[in-house]
Each structure stands twice: as structure tokens, then as C-alpha cells.
N, C-alpha and C positions, 0 to 999 in steps of 0.2 A: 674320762674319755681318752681310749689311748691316740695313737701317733696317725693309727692306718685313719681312722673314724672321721679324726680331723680333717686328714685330706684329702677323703669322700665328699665331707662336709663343705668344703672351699672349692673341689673341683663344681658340686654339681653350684653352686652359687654364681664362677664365672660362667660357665656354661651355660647358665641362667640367663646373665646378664649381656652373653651376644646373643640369646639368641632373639630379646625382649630388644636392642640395640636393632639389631639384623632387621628384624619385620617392622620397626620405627621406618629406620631408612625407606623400604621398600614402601609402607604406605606414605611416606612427605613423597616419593618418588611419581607413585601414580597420580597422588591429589597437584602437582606440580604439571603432571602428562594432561589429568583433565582439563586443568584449567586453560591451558596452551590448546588443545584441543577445543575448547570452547572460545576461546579468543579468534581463532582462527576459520571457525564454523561463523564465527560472526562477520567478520569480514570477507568471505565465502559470499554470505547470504543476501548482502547488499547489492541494493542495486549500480547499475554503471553511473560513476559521477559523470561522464559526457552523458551529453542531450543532444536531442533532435528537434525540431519545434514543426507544431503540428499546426496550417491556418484553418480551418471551416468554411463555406462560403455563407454560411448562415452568421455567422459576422461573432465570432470566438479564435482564439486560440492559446494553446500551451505549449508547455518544453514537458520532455519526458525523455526518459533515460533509455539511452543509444541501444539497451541490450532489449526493449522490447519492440512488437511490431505493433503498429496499427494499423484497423482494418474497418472500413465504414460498409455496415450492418443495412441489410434492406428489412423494412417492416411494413407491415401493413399498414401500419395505426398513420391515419390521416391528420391526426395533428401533430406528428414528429417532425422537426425538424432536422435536427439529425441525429445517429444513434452509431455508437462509435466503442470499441472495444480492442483492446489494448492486452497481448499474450506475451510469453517467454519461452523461448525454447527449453530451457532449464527446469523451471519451477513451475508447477501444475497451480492453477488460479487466474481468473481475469478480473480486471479493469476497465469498467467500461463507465460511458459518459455518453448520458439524455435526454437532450432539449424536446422539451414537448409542449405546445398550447394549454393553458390552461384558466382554468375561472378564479381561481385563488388571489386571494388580492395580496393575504399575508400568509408566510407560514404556518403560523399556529395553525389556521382552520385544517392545515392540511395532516396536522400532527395531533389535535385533539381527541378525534375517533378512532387514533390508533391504537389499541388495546395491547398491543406486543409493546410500544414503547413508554406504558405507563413504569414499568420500573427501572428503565436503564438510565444512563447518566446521560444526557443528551447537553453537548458543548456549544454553545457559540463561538462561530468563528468568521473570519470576511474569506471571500471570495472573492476578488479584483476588488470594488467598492461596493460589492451586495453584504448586506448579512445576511449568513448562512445560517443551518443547523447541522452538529455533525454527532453520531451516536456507532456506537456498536452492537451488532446485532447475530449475535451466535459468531461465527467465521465470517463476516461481513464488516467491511467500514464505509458507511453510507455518509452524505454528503449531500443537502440537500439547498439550491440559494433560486431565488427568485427574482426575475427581472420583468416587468411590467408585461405580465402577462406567460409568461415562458420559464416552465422550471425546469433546473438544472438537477440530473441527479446524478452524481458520481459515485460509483459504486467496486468497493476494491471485495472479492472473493476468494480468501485463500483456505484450502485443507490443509494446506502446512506453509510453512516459510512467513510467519504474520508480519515479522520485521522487513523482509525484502518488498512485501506488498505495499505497509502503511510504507513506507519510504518515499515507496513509487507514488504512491497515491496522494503527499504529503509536496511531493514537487509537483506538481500538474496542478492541487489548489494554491501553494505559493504563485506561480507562474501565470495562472488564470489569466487572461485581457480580452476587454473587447476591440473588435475589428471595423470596420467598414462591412457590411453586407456586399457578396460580390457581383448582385447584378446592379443594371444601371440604376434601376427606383429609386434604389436608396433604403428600401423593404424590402424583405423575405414573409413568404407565405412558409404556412407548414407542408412537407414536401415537395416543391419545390427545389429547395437547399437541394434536399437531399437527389432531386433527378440531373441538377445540373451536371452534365457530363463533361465539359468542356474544363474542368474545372481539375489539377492536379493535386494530389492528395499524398505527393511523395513527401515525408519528411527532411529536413534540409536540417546538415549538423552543424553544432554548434560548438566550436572549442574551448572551451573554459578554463 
């Protein structure tokens, strides 16, 4: 091998070796960008740690976070007591929470004949001092708790953002309590709750 050969040979070798060096950097570089980019999508995506707390006159209330509104829902259905949904100006998806009359004594009956929820993972969890059940269901995190006569459904729907939802929907069943019923009885009938007008429905925050 003569002189020149050689150091063709060692040229193309370092040459080699920036340029395998070079695109190293460049890829630790982006996978460094995405991860920061994902870190940061993450904490984007969460919801506001301040709260707001929300009473019912049907004798409930929660806290839920400062960046959504709530809005009480009129329905037909004569044995609602109330029906209440919960938006973001930001992120497409609702929140919404169900009190309605019913014959069920326990959960299960209400979960037995449902054919969608024979394969999912369906959790037990409490709800103020009720046992609950809570499952997932496509783009859905449902929530369901029962109190002598009147179930509870809380219902989080999101096309995207799942983390900012369950969050939200994760502080409102920590937070869950019952109240006083706000008329004199001492009871609430179904609809009722929901006609009394006299009744303020602004959220009031809470500093934490």
C-alpha cells in the first residue's frame, strides 16, 4: 500500500467517524427536545390546582378546578334531581354529574344487564362514604355511587386530553360531601331541586 492510499484510507475513516459522531449528537439532541416537549405538554394539560366549590340544593357538593365553568342543565326526566355539567374553554370534553330517582337498591342490579361492561375493568372506589363503581368505557370515565334511593352518575368525556379530564373528574369524586337539602323539609323531591330559583349557583373559590 503506498503513501497516497494510506491517507485516503485514514482520511475517509475520520470523516467517517464525525460524521457517525455528528448525527449521534443531533439524535441525543431531539430525543432530549422531545422529552422536554413532553414534560411540558404534561403540565400544559393539567388541570388548575385552585378550586372553586360547587353547593346543590339537592343536598351535594364539590370543589373543582378554578379553570372550568359549571352550568345546571334543564331535563325533562321527572325523576332528576339535578343535572349539572362542567366545560373548559381550552380542551374539548365534558363533565357532567346525575342525581336521578331510582328503584335500585344495590349497584350490581344496575351493572348486571349491561352487556358493554362485561369486559372492562370495573374499580371499586367511595364517593364521600357511599361505595361507588368506576370503569372505563371508550373515551368515557363513568362513576357510578348510590344513596338510598338516588344514583349518582359522574360522567368525564374526553376526544383528547384524557389526563386533564381524569384529573378533573378525580377531584370532584375526592371532594364529594353531603349537604343539608336547601328547602325547609328537610327533603327534596325529584325536580324540585332543580326548579328552585332562588337558589345561587355561583361557584365560590377556594385558595389552597
Amino acid at each position: 500500500m503506498n503513501k497516497k492510499t494510506a491517507i485516503v484510507i485514514i482520511g475517509g475513516i475520520i470523516v467517517a467517524v464525525l460524521v457517525i459522531l455528528a448525527l449521534s449528537k443531533n439524535s441525543k439532541q431531539k430525543t432530549e427536545s422531545s422529552v422536554l416537549k413532553n414534560e411540558l405538554t404534561s403540565e400544559e394539560i393539567a388541570p388548575s390546582a385552585q378550586t372553586k366549590e360547587y353547593i346543590d340544593p339537592a343536598g351535594f357538593k364539590f370543589s373543582y378546578p378554578s379553570d372550568l365553568s359549571v352550568e345546571k342543565k334543564d331535563t325533562d326526566n321527572k325523576d332528576s334531581y339535578s343535572f349539572l355539567s362542567l366545560t373548559s374553554e381550552q380542551y374539548s370534553g365534558t363533565l357532567s354529574l346525575n342525581a336521578v330517582a331510582t328503584e335500585a337498591a344495590v349497584l350490581d342490579d344496575l351493572m348486571k344487564n349491561n352487556k358493554e361492561l362485561q369486559n372492562n375493568n370495573i374499580k371499586k372506589i367511595k364517593v364521600a362514604d357511599l361505595n361507588a363503581l368506576q370503569y372505563e368505557l371508550g373515551n368515557k370515565i363513568i362513576t357510578l355511587a348510590l344513596d338510598k334511593g338516588v344514583l349518582f352518575t359522574i360522567t368525564s368525556v374526553f376526544p383528547e386530553q384524557k389526563k386533564y379530564w381524569s384529573k378533573a373528574h378525580e377531584k370532584i369524586i375526592q371532594s364529594f360531601a353531603f349537604t343539608p337539602p336547601a328547602n325547609n323539609s328537610g327533603s327534596t323531591s325529584p325536580g324540585n331541586a332543580a326548579a328552585d330559583d332562588s337558589i345561587s349557583y355561583e361557584g365560590e373559590e377556594i385558595i389552597e
